[in-house]
C-alpha positions, 0 to 999 in steps of 0.5 A: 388377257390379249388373247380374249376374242370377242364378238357382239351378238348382231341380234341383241340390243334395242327393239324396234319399239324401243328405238322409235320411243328413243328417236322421238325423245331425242329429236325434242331433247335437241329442239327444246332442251328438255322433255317429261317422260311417264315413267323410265324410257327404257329398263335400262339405268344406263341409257336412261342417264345418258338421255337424262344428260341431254334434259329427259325428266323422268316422272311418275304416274303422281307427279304427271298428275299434278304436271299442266300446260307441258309435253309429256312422252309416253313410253313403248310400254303404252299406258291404261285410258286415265293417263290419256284422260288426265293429261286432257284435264290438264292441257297436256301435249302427249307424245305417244311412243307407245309400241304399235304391238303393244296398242295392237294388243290393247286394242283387242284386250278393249274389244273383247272386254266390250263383248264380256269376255273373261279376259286373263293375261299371263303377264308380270304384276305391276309392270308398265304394259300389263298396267296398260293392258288392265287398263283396258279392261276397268282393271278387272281382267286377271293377271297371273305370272305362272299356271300355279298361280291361274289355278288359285283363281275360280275360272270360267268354262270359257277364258279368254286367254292374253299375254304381255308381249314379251313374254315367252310364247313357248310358256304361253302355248304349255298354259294354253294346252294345261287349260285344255287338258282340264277341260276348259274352253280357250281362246288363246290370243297370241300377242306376243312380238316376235321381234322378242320371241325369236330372240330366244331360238337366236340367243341359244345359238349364239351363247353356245359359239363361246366358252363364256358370255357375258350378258349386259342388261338392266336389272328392271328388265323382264326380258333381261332376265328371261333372256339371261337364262335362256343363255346360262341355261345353253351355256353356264358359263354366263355371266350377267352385268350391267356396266363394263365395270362389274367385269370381273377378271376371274372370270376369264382365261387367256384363249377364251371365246366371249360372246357378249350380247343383251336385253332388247333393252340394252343399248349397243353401245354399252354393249360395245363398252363392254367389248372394249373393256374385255379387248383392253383387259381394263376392268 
């Protein structure tokens, strides 16, 4: 296999959001050896043992109610105002890494919920920022994953139209404009983070320089998941993994191109280890 040549995608890898969320948890980790986290730092199995290594505990929306007297890091996802409430109950120590797009966004969702907006978010059910988000609004805005599914719903003459940041803005504008089509008044507020969004007119540009890419992320990530289709659909000889270790060697011929590249919640180095597995041929 010496003959593979192999290149990083430069774009790929953590997002800004991501990378202060990380910084702050290991700048804790290495003064006080351990630190509570709300929920996973990250969607990504790897980094999150590897920081669970240095001391990061990991808990869930329980066991941080039953947490006193600790310090607790909230992740780049953001969380809904009764985490904030319980951890004053508490007595609590908040370390709030809550993406400054995601508290953006929040923020508006707040406001129009105070003017008696009909607020919907085209976003995934259950995932940690629409949880946020919901939150914000006394869990009584709409959140829908697809057009099909917003159309089950009685909807007003006038919506109020969000979107979870990480969502696809080309989807986002296509239910705006359907919605107009049918008639009704929207106000579509475009929350979505370009730092993600642009990924996609990037990654189609990249995936199709190789004969083959293999695209590393974590199975939890929506983004992931977005994005490894947006590669397989410009190139199908993509290939999706989580570790160096599911490489197969059956994939691949001598004379091949790879372009490896990620989730905005894949490290670079797991990236890199890839690479290296590939270079080495050990996998």
């Amino acid at each position: 296999m010496e003959t593979l040549s192999v290149t990083i995608d430069s774009n790929s890898g953590f997002c800004f959001g991501v990378v202060y969320a990380i910084q702050m948890a290991e700048d804790i980790l290495a003064e006080r050896g351990y630190l509570y986290c709300l929920g996973d730092i990250v969607h990504n199995d790897e980094e999150v043992e590897r920081l669970q290594q240095q001391g990061l505990r990991i808990i869930n929306h329980e066991q941080f109610r039953e947490l006193q007297d600790e310090t607790v890091l909230i992740r780049a996802h953001g969380e809904p105002p009764e985490t904030y409430q319980a951890a004053l109950k508490n007595n609590l120590t908040l370390v709030d890494a809550s993406c400054p797009v995601v508290l953006k966004l929040q923020n508006r969702i707040k406001s129009s919920y105070d003017k008696k907006d009909k607020i919907f978010i085209y976003g995934k059910h259950g995932h940690a920022e629409v949880m946020g988000l919901l939150g914000q609004t006394s869990n009584e805005a709409v959140v829908f994953e697809s057009m099909e599914e917003l159309l089950r719903h009685e909807l007003p003459a006038n919506i109020t139209l969000y979107s979870q940041t990480t969502k696809s803005t080309h989807s986002f504008y296509s239910i705006k404009g359907q919605l107009e089509e049918l008639g009704y008044q929207v106000n579509a507020n475009d929350t979505i983070c370009r730092q993600v969004s642009n990924r996609d007119k990037e990654l189609r540009k990249f995936a199709s320089k190789f004969t083959k890419v293999v695209f590393v992320s974590g199975t939890k990530s929506s983004n992931g998941k977005v994005l490894y289709h947006v590669c397989k659909d410009t190139n199908p000889n993509t290939f999706f993994i989580s570790k160096a270790e599911q490489l197969q060697p059956d994939w691949f011929s001598p004379g091949d191109s790879i372009g490896i590249c990620g989730a905005t919640s894949t490290p670079m180095w797991l990236m890199e280890q890839v690479r290296d597995a590939l270079l080495k041929g050990e996998f």
